[in-house]
C-alpha positions in Angstrom: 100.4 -167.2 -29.3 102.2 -165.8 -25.9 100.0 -163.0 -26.1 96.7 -164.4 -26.7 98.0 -166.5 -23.5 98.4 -163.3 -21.9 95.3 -161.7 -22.7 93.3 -165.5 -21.8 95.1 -164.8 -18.2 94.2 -161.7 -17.9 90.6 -161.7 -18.1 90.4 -165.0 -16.2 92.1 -163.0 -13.8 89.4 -160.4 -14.0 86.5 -163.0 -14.3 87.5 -165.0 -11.0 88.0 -161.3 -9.0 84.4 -160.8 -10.4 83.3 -163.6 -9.4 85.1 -163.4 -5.8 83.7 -160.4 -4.9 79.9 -161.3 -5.3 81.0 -165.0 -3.6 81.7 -162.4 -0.9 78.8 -159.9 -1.5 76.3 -162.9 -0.9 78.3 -163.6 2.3 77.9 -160.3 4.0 74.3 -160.5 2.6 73.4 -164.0 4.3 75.2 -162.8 7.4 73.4 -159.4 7.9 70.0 -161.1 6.8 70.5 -164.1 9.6 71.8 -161.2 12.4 68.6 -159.1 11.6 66.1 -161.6 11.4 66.1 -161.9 15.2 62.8 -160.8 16.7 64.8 -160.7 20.2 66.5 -157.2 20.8 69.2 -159.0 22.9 70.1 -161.6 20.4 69.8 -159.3 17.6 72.4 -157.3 19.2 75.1 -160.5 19.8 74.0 -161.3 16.4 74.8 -157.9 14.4 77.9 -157.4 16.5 79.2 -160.8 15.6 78.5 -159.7 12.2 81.0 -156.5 12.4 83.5 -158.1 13.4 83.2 -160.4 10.5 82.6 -157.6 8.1 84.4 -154.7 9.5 84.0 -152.6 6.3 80.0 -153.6 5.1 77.9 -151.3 3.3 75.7 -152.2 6.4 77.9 -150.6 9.0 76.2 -147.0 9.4 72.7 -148.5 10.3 74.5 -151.4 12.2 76.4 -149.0 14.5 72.6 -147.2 14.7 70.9 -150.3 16.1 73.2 -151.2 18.4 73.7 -147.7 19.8 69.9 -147.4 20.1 69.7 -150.7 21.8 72.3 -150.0 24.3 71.1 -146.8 25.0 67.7 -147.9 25.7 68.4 -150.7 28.5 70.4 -147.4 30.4 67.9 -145.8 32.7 67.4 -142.0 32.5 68.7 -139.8 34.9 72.2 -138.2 36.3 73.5 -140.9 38.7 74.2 -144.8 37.2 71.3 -147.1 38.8 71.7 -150.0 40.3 72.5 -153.2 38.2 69.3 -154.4 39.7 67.3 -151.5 38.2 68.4 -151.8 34.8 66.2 -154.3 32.6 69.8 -155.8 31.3 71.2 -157.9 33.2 75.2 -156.6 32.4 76.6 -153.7 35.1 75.9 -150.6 33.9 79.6 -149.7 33.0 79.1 -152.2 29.9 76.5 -151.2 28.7 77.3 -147.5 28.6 80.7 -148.7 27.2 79.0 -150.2 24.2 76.6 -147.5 24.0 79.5 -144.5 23.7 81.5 -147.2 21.7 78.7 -147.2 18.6 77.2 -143.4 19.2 81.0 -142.7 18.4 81.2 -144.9 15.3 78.1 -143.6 14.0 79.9 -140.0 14.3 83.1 -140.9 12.2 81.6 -142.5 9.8 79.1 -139.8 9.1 81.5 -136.8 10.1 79.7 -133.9 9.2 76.0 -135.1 9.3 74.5 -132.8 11.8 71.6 -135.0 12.2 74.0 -138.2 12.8 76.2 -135.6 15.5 72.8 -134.5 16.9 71.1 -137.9 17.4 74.4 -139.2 19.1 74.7 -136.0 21.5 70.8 -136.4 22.1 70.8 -139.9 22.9 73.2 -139.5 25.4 71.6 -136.3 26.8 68.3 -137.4 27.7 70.0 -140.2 29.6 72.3 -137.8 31.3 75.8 -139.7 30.5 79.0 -138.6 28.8 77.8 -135.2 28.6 81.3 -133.5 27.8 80.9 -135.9 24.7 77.3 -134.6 24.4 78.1 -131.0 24.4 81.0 -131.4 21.5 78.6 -132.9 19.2 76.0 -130.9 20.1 78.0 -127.7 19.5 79.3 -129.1 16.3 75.7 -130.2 14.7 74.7 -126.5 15.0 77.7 -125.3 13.9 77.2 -127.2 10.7 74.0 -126.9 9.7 74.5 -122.9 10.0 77.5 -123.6 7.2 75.5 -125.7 5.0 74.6 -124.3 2.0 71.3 -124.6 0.4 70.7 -127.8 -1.7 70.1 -127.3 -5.4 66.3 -127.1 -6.4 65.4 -125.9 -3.3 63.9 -122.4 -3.1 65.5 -119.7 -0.6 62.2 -120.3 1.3 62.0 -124.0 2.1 66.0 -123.9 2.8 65.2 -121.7 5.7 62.3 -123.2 7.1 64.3 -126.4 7.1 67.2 -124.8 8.5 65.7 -123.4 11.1 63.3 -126.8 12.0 67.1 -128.6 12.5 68.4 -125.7 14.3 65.8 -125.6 16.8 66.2 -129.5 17.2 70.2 -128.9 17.7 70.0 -125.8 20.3 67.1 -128.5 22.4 69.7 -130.6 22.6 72.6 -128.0 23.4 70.0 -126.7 26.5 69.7 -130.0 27.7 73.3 -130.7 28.4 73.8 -128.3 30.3 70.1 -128.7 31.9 71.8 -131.7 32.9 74.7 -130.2 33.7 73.1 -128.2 36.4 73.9 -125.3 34.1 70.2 -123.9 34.3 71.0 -120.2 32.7 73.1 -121.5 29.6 70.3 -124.0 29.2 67.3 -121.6 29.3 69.5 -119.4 27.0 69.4 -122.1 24.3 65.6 -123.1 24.9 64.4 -119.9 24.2 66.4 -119.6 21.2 65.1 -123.2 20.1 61.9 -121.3 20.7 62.0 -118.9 18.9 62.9 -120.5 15.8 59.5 -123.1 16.4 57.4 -121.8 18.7 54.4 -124.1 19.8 56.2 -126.8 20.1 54.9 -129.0 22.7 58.0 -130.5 23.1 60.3 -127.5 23.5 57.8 -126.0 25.7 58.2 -129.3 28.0 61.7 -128.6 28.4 61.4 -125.2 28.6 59.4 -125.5 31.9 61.6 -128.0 33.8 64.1 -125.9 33.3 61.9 -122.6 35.1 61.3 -125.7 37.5 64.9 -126.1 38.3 65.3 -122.5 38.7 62.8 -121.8 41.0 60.0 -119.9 38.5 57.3 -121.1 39.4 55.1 -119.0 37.6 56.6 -119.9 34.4 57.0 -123.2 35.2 52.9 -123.7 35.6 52.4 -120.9 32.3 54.5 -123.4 30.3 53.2 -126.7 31.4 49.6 -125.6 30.4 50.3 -124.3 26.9 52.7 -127.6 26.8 49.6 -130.0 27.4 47.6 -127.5 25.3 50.0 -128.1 22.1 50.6 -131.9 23.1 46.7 -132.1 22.7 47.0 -130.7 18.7 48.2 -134.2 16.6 45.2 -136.1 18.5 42.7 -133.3 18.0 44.1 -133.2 14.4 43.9 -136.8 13.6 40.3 -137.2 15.2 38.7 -134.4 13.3 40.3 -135.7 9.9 39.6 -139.2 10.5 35.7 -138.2 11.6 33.2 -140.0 9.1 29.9 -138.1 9.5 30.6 -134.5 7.2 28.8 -132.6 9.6 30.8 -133.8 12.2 33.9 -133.6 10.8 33.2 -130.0 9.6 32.6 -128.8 13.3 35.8 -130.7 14.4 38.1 -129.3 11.9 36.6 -125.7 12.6 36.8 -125.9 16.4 40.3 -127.4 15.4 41.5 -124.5 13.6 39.9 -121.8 16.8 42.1 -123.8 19.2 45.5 -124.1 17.0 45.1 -121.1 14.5 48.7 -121.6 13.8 48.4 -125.0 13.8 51.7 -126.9 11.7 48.7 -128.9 10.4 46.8 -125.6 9.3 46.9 -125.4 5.8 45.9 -129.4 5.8 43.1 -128.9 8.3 41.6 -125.9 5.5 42.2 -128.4 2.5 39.9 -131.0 4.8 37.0 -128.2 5.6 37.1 -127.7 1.7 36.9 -131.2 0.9 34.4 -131.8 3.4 32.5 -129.2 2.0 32.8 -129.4 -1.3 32.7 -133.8 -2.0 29.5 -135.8 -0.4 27.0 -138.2 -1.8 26.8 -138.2 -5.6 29.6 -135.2 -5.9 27.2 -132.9 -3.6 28.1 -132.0 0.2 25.0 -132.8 2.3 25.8 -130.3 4.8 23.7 -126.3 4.5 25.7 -123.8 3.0 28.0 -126.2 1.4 28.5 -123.9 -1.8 29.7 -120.9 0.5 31.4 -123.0 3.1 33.4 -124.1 -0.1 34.4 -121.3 -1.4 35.6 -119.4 2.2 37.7 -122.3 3.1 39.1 -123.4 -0.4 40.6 -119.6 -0.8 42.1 -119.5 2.4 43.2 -123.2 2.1 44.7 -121.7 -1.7 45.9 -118.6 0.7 47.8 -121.1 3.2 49.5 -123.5 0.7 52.7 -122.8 -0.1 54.4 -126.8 -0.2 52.8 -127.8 -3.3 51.0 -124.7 -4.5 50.6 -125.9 -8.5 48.8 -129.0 -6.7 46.5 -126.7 -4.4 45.6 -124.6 -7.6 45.1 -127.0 -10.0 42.5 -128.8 -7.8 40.9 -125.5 -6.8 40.6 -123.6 -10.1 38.7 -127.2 -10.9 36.6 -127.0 -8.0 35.1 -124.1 -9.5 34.6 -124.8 -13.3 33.0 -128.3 -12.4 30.5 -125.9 -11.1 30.7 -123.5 -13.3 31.4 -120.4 -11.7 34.1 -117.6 -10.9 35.4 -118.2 -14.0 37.3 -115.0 -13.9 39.3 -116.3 -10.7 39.9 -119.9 -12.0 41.9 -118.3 -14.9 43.9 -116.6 -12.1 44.9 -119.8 -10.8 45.6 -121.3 -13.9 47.6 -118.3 -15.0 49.8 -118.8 -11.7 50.4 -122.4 -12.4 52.0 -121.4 -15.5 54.1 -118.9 -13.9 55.2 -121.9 -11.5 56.2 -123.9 -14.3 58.2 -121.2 -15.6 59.8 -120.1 -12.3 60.1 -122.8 -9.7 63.2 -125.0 -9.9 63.0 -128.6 -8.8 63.3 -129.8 -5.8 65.8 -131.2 -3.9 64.0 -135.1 -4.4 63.8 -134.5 -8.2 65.7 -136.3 -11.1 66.2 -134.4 -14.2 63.6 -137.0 -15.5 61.5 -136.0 -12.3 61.5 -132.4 -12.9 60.9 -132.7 -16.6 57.7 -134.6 -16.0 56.3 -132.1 -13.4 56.8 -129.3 -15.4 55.1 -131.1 -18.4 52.0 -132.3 -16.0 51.3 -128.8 -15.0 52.1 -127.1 -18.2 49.2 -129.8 -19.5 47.2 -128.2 -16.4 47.8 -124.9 -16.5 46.5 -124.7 -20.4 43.9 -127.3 -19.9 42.0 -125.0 -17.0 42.8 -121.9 -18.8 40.8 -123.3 -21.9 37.8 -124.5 -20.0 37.6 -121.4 -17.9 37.8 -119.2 -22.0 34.7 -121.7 -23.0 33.0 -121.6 -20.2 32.8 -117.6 -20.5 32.5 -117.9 -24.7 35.7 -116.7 -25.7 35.9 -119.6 -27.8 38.7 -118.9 -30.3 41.3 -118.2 -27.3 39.4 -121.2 -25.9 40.5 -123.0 -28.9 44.0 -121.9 -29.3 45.2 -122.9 -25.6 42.7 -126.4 -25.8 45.1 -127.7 -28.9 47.6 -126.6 -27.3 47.5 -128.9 -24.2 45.6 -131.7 -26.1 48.8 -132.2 -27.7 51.1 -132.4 -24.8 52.8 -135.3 -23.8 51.0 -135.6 -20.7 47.8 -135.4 -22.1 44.4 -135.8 -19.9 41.1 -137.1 -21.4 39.2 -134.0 -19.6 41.0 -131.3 -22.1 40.2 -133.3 -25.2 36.2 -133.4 -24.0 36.5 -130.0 -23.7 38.0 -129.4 -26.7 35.1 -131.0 -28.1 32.5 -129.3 -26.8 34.2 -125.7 -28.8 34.4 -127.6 -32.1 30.7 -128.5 -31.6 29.9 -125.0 -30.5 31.6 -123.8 -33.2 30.0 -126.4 -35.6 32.4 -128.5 -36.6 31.0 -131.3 -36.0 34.2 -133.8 -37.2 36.8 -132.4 -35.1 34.4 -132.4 -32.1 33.9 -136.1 -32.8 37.6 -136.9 -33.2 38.4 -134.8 -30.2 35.4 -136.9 -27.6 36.6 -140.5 -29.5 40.1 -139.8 -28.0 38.6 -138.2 -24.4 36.6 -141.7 -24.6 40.1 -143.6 -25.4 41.9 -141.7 -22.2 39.1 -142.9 -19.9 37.5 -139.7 -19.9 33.4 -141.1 -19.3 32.0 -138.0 -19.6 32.6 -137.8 -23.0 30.7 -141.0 -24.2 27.3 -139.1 -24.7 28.0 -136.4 -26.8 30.1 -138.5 -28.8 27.1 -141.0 -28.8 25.1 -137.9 -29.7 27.5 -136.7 -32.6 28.1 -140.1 -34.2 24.6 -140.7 -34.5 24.0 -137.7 -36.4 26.8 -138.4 -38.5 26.4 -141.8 -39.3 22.1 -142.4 -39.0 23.4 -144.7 -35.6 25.7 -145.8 -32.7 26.2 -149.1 -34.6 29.8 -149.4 -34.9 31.2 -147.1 -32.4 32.2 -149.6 -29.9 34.4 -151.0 -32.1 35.8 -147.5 -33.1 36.3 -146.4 -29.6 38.1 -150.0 -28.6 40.6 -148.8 -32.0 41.1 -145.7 -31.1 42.5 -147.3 -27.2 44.6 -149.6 -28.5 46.0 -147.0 -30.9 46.8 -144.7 -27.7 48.0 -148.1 -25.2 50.3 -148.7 -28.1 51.6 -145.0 -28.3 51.9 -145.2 -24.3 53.5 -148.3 -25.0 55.9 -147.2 -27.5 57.7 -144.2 -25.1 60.4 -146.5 -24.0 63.5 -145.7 -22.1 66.0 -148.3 -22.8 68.2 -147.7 -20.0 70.4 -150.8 -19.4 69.8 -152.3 -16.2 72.4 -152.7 -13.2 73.5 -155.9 -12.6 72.7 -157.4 -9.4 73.6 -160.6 -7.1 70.6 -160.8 -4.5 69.2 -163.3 -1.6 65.5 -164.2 -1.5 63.7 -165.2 1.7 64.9 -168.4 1.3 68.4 -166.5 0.9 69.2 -168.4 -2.3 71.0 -166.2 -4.7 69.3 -164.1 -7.8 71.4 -162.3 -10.5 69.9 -160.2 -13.4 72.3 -162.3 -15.5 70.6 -165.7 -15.2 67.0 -163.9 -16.5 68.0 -162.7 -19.8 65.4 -163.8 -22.3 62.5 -163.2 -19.4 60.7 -160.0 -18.9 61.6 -159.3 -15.2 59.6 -156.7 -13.2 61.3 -155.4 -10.3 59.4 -153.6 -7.2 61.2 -151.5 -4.7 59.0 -151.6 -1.4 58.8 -151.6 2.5 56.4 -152.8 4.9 56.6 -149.0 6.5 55.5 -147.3 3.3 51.5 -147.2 3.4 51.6 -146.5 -0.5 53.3 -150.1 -1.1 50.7 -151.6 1.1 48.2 -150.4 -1.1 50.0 -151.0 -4.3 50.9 -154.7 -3.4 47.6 -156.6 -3.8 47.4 -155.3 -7.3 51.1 -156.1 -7.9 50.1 -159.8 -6.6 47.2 -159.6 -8.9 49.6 -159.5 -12.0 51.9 -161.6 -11.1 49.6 -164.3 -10.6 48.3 -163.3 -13.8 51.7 -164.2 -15.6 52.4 -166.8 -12.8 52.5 -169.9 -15.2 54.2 -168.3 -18.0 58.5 -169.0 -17.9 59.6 -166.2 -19.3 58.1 -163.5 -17.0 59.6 -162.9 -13.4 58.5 -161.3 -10.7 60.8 -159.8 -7.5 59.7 -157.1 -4.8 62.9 -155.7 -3.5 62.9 -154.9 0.1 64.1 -151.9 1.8 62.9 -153.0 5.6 66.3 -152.6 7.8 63.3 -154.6 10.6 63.7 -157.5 8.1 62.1 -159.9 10.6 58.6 -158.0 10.1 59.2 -159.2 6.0 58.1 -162.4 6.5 55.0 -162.5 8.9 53.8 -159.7 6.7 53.7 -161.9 3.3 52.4 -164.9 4.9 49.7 -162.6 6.4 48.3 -161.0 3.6 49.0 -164.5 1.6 51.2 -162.7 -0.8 53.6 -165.0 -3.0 55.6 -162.8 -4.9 59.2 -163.6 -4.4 61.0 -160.9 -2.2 64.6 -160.4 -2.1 67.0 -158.4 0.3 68.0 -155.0 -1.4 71.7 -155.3 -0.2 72.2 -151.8 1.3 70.0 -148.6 2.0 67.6 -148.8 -0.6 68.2 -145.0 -1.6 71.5 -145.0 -0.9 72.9 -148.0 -1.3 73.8 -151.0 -3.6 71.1 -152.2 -5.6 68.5 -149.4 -4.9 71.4 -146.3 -6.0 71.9 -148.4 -9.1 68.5 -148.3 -10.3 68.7 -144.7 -9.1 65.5 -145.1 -6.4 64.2 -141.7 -4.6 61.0 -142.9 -3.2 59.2 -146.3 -2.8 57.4 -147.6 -4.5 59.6 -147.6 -7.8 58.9 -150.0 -10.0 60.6 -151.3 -13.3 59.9 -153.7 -16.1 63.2 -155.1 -18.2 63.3 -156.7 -21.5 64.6 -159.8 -22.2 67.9 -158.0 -23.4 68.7 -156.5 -19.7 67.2 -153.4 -20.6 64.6 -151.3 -18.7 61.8 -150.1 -20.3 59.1 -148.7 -18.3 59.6 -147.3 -14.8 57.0 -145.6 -12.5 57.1 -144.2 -9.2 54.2 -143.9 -6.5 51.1 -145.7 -6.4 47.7 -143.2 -7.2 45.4 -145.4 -5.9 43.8 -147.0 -8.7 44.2 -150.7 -8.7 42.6 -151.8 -11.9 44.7 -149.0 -13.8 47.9 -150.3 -12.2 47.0 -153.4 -13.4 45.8 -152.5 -16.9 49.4 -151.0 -18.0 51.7 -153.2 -16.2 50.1 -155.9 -17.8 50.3 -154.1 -21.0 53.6 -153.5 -20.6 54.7 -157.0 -19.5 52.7 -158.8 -22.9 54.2 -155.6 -25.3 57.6 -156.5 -24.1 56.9 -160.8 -24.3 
């Protein structure tokens, strides 16, 4: 009896600590919510101050000490010598306010200790103001000192590493040059320019700095040869952005190609080829209006294929397709798709990717690789190899309803006339609409009619949704204590028996934006029924833009507050969130079942399968 005493004590114990520490949880929650929520900078400030003090140790605390640094910074005028009080826009003597300022930039530092971006963005801040520039020059000097340590992130080829290397290290010796630029130390700072330089040249940015410097020593010459290619460079995004965003083709076309004979080493280069291609190559009922569309195609989709190095099994992929839709270069498309399979083979993933991730690439462009290779074999008659890699992909995980038409179309050319019909009936079932007349054409020789397909075809998709459907990943779901707008609590715990779907989000990301009227769509959908929730967890660290943006858009879904960086922190590491938006659906036992990140763009899709999956798990 004394032990079963014991053991009662002891989890009560363990229950009420539990219970404590998400009584406290919720606290720091309503407090950072109510301290950020201030649309005025000033009060904001007071507000997320007052809120250190009170939680010292918050999972908050690195972008607290961020805001306030930035917001104390930015009332301190730029320059060597302390304005006046009466020049500043704060009203506090200047002393204050670059106490506060120093007082945060120095938190930020030791609580990220060896982030060379964190140590960089503190000895920057402070170095484009020109104050504390001994402190400046230590952080500056350690930021590059540790990114030349760090060692290359797994996933990440030898390649990238370097080019991202070297993009930080540029931004680290800009900094280092200007301390001493303000300094007075001219020498030591054009030293560290041209170094910056030469690991990014054309940077309008660099090149800015660059000439005050020649300024300050008395170059004239240079000075002047600077500022012009500075304003020449500072004139590429706007150029960029105008002749992408162009409507008319013919337009656009000229825009993009005078584009490319002003920056020909343009950052933006290998996008501003894919945008000549695309220009080229997509108008009015799938043809380009513009003369020599077919040619103009062709010359800038290779050297757009010749360029592309980020996502190269992308760039080929869509390519190699380019050219079997019209049925030519066959020879070259089996290239491409022959180098996507190499990819597959050889490319690790990268840094961004989950096992899960990586696993689901390499299946995609496996799929991809053999589904072009196959077209490209029946489009030039070798039908048995045709054949052989067609199956192949058809029966890949990550199947497309384009390989399965053209699967049919070598069944029918080889005259089996059953197979091709099986093979268009499932193209049909994966949306594939291309496929519907010569299955029309088949089945009607087959069966005297087309009486009765419809039905057959509306089979066959529910026979693939419930497939789809059946690939479950019964993960158990991290528990979670949560405030809503109206900061009253939510905890996964009080939804068991409902099928909650949760959806990570920000009023930054553009591809939540578009995925969120589709998201509202189903939820209204399911809005009556009790045991279906809806939450879209947000990631804004602005959370008094949340608001005006739902009542704006007259979204309803409820929102809460993910409690902590929403890819590093609390809620959002639980669920294991990379990139927004993420979205998951959990079973009435806690578990989830389907998760999918990114939005593609096609509404009524998104809301075909979540609602599938919400009614499969009901």
């Amino acid at each position: 009896m004394k032990r079963i005493f014991t053991f009662f004590l002891f989890f009560s114990f363990l229950n009420t600590g539990e219970v404590l520490g998400e009584l406290k949880g919720i606290r720091e929650q309503r407090a950072y919510i109510e301290a950020s929520s201030q649309e005025e900078e000033e009060a904001r400030a007071k507000a997320l101050e007052a809120f250190l003090e009170k939680f010292p140790k918050s999972t908050r605390r690195k972008e607290v000490y961020q805001t306030l640094f930035e917001h104390y910074l930015g009332v301190l005028q730029s320059g060597k010598e302390p304005p006046s009080p009466t020049d500043l826009p704060d009203p506090r003597p200047f002393g204050e306010t670059l106490e506060k300022a120093t007082r945060y930039g120095k938190k930020m530092v030791k609580a990220s200790p060896r982030s060379s971006r964190v140590l960089n963005q503190v000895a920057w801040g402070f170095a484009e103001k020109g104050v504390n520039l001994d402190l400046a020059h230590k952080y500056s000097k350690k930021a590059i000192e540790t990114i030349k340590k760090k060692r290359k992130p797994s996933g990440m080829t030898r390649e990238k590493w370097k080019a991202s290397k070297n993009n930080s290290l540029a931004d680290y010796l800009d900094t280092y040059g200007w301390v001493y630029y303000q300094k007075g130390l001219y020498s030591k700072a054009l030293s560290h320019l041209l170094e910056a330089i030469e690991l990014r040249k054309e940077d309008p940015d660099l090149m800015l700095h660059l000439a005050k410097i020649y300024e300050k020593m008395g170059k004239e010459k240079e000075a002047k040869e600077m500022m012009s290619v500075q304003e020449r460079l500072a004139g590429e995004r706007p150029a960029f952005t105008e002749a992408r965003s162009e409507s008319d083709p013919k337009e656009k076309a000229e825009k993009l190609e005078a584009f490319l004979e002003n920056y020909p080493e343009s950052r933006w280069k290998s996008n501003t080829l894919y945008e000549l291609f695309q220009t080229y190559n997509v108008g009015e009922n799938g043809q380009s209006p513009l003369l020599d569309a077919e040619e103009k195609a062709l010359l800038w989709g290779r050297r757009w294929i010749e360029e592309e190095t980020d996502d190269r099994a992308w760039a080929l992929n869509a390519f190699a397709s380019y050219l079997l839709e019209n049925s030519f270069h066959q020879e070259e498309a089996i290239g491409y798709s022959q180098e996507i399979l190499n990819i597959v083979v050889t490319k690790g993933p990268e840094s961004w990717m989950t096992d899960e991730d990586f696993k689901e690439w390499k299946s995609y462009y496996r799929m991809r690789g053999k589904g072009l290779l196959g077209w490209a074999y029946l489009q030039l008659g070798r039908l048995k190899e045709a054949e052989e890699v067609l199956v192949e992909a058809s029966e890949m995980e990550e199947r497309e309803g384009d390989i399965l038409l053209h699967l049919g179309e070598v069944y029918e050319k080889n005259g089996d006339v059953n197979k091709a019909q099986e093979a268009y009936l499932k193209a049909v079932s994966l949306g594939e609409e291309k496929a519907k007349e010569p299955l029309e054409k088949i089945f009607s020789e087959l069966h005297g009619s087309t009486e009765g397909l419809e039905s057959l075809i509306a089979e066959t998709k529910g026979n693939e949704i419930k497939a789809k459907l059946g690939e479950r990943l019964n993960l158990s779901a991290p528990s979670f204590s949560l405030l809503d707008l109206d900061e009253k609590v939510v905890r996964l715990k009080d939804l068991r028996g409902k099928v909650v779907v949760l959806d990570f989000w920000a009023t930054w990301c553009g591809p939540c934006r578009r995925e969120f009227p589709y998201l509202q769509t189903v939820y209204e959908k399911f809005g009556d029924r009790e045991d279906v929730a809806f939450f879209a967890i947000n990631g804004d660290e602005k959370v008094w833009k949340v608001k005006p943006f739902m009542e704006e858009n007259q979204y309803t879904i409820p929102v809460l507050w993910a409690d902590g960086n929403i890819f590093r922190e609390g809620i959002g590491k639980g669920f294991g969130v990379r990139g927004i938006p993420t979205l998951f659906v959990i079973d009435k036992k806690g578990k989830i079942q389907f998760k999918h990140v990114g939005f593609g763009g096609d509404g009524e899709e998104f809301i075909e399968r979540l609602s599938q999956e919400i009614e499969a798990l009901m």
